[in-house]
KEKOL-936033 format. One record per atom (N, C-alpha, C): residue number from 1; residue in three letters; atom name; x, y, z. Coordinates in Angstrom, 2 decimals, padded with zeros to 5 digits, always signed. Atoms other than C-alpha are relative to their C-alpha. Example, Ala and Ser with C-alpha at 12.3 -4.5 7.8 and 13.67 -1.06 7.14 Angstrom:
  nr rest atom       X       Y       Z
   1  ala    N +000.89 -001.19 +000.00
   1  ala   CA +012.30 -004.50 +007.80
   1  ala    C +000.90 +001.20 +000.00
   2  ser    N -000.82 -001.19 -000.06
   2  ser   CA +013.67 -001.06 +007.14
   2  ser    C -000.77 +001.09 +000.73
END
This chain:
  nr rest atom       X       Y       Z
   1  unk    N -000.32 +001.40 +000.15
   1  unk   CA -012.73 +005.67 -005.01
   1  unk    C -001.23 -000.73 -000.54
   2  unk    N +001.50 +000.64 +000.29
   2  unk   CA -015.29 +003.44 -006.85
   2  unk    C +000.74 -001.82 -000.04
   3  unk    N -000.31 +001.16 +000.06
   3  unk   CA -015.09 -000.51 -006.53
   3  unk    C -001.02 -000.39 -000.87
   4  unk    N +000.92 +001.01 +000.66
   4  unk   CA -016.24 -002.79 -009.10
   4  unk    C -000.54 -001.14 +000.51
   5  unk    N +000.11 +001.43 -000.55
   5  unk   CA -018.04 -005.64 -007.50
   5  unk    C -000.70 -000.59 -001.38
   6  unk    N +001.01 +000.85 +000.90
   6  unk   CA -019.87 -006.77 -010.86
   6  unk    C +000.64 -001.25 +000.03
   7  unk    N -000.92 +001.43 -000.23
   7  unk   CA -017.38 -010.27 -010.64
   7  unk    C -000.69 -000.12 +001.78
   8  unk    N +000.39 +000.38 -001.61
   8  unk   CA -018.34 -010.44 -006.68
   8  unk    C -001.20 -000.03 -000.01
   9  unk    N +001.83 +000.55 -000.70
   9  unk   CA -022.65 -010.42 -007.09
   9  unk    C +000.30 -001.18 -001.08
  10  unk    N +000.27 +001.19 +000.25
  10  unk   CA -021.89 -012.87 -009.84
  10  unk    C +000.76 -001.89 +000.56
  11  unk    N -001.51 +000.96 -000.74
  11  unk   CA -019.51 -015.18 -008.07
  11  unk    C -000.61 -000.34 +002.08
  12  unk    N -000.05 +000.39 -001.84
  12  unk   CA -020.35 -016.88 -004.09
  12  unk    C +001.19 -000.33 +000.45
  13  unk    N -001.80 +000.35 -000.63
  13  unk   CA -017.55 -017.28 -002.16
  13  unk    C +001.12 +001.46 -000.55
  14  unk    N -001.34 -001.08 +000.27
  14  unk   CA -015.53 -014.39 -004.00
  14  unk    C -000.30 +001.31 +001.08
  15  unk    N -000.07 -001.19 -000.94
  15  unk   CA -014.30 -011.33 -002.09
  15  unk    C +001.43 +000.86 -000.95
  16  unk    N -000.76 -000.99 +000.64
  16  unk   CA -012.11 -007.94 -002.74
  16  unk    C +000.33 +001.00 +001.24
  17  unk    N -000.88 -000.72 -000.82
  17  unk   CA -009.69 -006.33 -000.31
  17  unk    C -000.66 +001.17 -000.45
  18  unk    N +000.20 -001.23 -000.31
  18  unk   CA -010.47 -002.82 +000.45
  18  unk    C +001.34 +000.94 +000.48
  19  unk    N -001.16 -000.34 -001.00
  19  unk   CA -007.49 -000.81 +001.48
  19  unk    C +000.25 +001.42 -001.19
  20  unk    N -000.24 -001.44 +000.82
  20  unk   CA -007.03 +003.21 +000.06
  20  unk    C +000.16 +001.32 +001.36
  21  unk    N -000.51 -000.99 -001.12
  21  unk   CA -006.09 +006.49 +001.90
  21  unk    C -000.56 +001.17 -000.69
  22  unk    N +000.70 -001.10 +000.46
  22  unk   CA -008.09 +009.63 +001.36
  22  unk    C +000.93 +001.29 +000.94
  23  unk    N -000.68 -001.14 +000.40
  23  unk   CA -006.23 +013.39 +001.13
  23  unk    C -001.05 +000.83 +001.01
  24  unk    N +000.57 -001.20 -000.08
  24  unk   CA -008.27 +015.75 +003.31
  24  unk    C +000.83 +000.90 +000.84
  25  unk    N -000.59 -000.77 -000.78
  25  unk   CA -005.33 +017.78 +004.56
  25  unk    C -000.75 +001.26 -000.57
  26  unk    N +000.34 -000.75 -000.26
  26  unk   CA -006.65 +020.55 +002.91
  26  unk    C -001.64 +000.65 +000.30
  27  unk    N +001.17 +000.22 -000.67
  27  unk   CA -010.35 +020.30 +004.55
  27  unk    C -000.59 +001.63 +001.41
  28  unk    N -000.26 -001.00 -001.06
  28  unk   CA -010.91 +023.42 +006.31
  28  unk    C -001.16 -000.33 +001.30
  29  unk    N +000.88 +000.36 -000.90
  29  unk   CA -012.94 +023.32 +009.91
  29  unk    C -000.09 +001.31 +000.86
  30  unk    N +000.03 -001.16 -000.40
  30  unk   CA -013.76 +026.58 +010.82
  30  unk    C +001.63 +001.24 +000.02
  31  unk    N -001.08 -000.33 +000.28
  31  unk   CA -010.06 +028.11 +009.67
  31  unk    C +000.77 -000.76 +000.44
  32  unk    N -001.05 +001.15 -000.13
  32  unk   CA -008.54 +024.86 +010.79
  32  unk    C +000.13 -000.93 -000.86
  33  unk    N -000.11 +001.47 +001.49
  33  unk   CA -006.76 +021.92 +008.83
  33  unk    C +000.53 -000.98 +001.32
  34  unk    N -000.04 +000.96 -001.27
  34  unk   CA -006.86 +019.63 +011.94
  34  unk    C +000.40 -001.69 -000.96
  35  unk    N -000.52 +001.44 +000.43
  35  unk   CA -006.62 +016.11 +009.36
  35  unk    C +001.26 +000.23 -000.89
  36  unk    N -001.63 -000.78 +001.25
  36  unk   CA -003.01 +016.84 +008.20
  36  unk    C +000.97 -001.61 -000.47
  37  unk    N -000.23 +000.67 +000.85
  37  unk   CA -002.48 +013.06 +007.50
  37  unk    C -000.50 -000.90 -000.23
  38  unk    N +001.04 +000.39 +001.04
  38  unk   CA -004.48 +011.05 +004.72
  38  unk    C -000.47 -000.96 +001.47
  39  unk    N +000.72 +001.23 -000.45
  39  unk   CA -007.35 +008.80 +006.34
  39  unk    C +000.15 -001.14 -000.43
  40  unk    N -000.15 +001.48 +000.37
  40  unk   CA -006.91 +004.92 +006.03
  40  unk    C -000.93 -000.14 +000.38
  41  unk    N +001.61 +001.23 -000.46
  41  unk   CA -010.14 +002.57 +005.18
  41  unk    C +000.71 -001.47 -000.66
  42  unk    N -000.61 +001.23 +000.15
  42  unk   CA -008.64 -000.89 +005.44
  42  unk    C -001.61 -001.05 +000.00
  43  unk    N +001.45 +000.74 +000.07
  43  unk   CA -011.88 -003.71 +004.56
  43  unk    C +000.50 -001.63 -000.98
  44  unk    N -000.12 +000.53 +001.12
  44  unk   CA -013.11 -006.35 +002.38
  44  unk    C -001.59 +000.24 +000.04
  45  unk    N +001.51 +000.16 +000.86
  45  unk   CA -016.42 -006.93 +000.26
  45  unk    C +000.25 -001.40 -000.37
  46  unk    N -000.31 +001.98 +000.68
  46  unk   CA -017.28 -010.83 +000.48
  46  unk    C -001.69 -000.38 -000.69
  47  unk    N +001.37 +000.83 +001.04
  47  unk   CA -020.25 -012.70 -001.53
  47  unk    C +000.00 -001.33 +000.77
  48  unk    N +000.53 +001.04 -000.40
  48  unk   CA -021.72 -014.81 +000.97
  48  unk    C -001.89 -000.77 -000.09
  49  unk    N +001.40 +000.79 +000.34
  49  unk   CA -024.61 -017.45 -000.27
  49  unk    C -000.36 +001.46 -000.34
  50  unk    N +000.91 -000.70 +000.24
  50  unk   CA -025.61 -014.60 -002.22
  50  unk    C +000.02 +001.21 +000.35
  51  unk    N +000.21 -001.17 -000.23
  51  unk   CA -025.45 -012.09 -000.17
  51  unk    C +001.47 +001.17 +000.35
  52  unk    N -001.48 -000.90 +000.38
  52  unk   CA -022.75 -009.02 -000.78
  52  unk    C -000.03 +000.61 +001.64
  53  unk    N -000.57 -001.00 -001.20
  53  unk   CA -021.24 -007.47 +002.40
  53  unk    C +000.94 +000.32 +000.05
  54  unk    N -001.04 -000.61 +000.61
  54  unk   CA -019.14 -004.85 +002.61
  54  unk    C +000.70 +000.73 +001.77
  55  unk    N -000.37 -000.05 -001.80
  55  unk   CA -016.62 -004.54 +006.58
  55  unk    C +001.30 +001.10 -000.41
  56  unk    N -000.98 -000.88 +000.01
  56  unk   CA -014.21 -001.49 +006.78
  56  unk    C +000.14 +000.60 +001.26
  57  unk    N -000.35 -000.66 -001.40
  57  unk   CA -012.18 +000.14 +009.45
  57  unk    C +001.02 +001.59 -000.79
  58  unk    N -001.09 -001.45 +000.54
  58  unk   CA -010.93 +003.88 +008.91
  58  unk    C +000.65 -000.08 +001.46
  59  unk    N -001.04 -000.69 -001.33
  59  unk   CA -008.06 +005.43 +011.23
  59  unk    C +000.05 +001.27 -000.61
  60  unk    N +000.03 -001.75 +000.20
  60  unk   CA -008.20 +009.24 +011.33
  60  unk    C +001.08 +000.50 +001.15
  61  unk    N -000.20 -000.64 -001.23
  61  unk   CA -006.15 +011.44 +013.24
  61  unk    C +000.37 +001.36 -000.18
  62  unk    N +000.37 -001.23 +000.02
  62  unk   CA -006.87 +014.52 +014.16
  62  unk    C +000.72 +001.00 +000.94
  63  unk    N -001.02 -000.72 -000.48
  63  unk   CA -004.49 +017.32 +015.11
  63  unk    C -000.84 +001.48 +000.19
  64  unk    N +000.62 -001.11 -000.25
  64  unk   CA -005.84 +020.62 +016.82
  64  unk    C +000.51 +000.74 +001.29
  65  unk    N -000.71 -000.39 -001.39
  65  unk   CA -004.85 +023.08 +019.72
  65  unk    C -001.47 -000.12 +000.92
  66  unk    N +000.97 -000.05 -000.98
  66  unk   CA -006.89 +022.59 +022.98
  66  unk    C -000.81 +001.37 -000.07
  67  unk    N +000.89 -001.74 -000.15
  67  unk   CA -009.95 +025.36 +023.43
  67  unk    C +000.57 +000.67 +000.93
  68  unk    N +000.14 -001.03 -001.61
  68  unk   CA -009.19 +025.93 +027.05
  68  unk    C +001.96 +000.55 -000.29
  69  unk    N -001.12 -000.71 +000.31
  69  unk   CA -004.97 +026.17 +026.85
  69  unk    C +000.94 +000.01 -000.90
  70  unk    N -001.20 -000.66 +001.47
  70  unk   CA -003.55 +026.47 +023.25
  70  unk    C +000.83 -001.31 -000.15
  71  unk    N -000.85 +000.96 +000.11
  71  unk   CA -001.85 +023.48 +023.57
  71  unk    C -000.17 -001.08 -001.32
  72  unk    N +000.25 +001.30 +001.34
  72  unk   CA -001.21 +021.31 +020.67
  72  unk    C -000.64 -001.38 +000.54
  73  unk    N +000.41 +001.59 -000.22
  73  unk   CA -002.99 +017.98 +020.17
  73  unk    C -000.44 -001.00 -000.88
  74  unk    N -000.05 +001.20 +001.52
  74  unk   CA -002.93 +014.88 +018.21
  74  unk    C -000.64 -001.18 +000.69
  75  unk    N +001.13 +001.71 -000.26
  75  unk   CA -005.77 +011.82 +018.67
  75  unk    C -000.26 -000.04 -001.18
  76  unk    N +000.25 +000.92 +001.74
  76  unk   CA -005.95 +008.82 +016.25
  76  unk    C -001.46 -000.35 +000.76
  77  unk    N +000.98 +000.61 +000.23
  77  unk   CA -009.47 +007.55 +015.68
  77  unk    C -000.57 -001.13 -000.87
  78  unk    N +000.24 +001.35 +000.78
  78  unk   CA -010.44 +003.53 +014.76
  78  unk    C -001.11 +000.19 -000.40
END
């Protein structure tokens, strides 16, 4: 993903939604594919007095069987 901010350092006050979903189902983790659906980074990039800042939140979730008993398991991460 690449964002253009060249309009946002010349511009105060402007800003640019953030919001895309990244693919790493096939990501291996030691012969696992534990992220089996896309990551969300929801944000923005604002131009305040000057100064550019850039606020994002991913959600991940991660699917794997327990070490100790085999059991399937699915946790989201903010």
């Amino acid at each position: 993903m690449v964002l253009d901010l060249r309009k946002l350092f010349l511009h105060d006050g402007e800003s640019q939604a953030v919001n895309c979903e990244f693919d790493f189902s096939d990501l291996d983790f030691f012969g696992s594919y534990p992220l089996k659906k896309p990551v969300k980074v929801k944000g923005k990039v604002e131009n305040r007095a000057g100064v550019v800042e850039i606020s994002v939140e991913c959600e991940v979730e991660y699917s794997a069987e327990c070490d100790r008993c085999q059991t399937p398991t699915v946790k989201t991460y903010n």
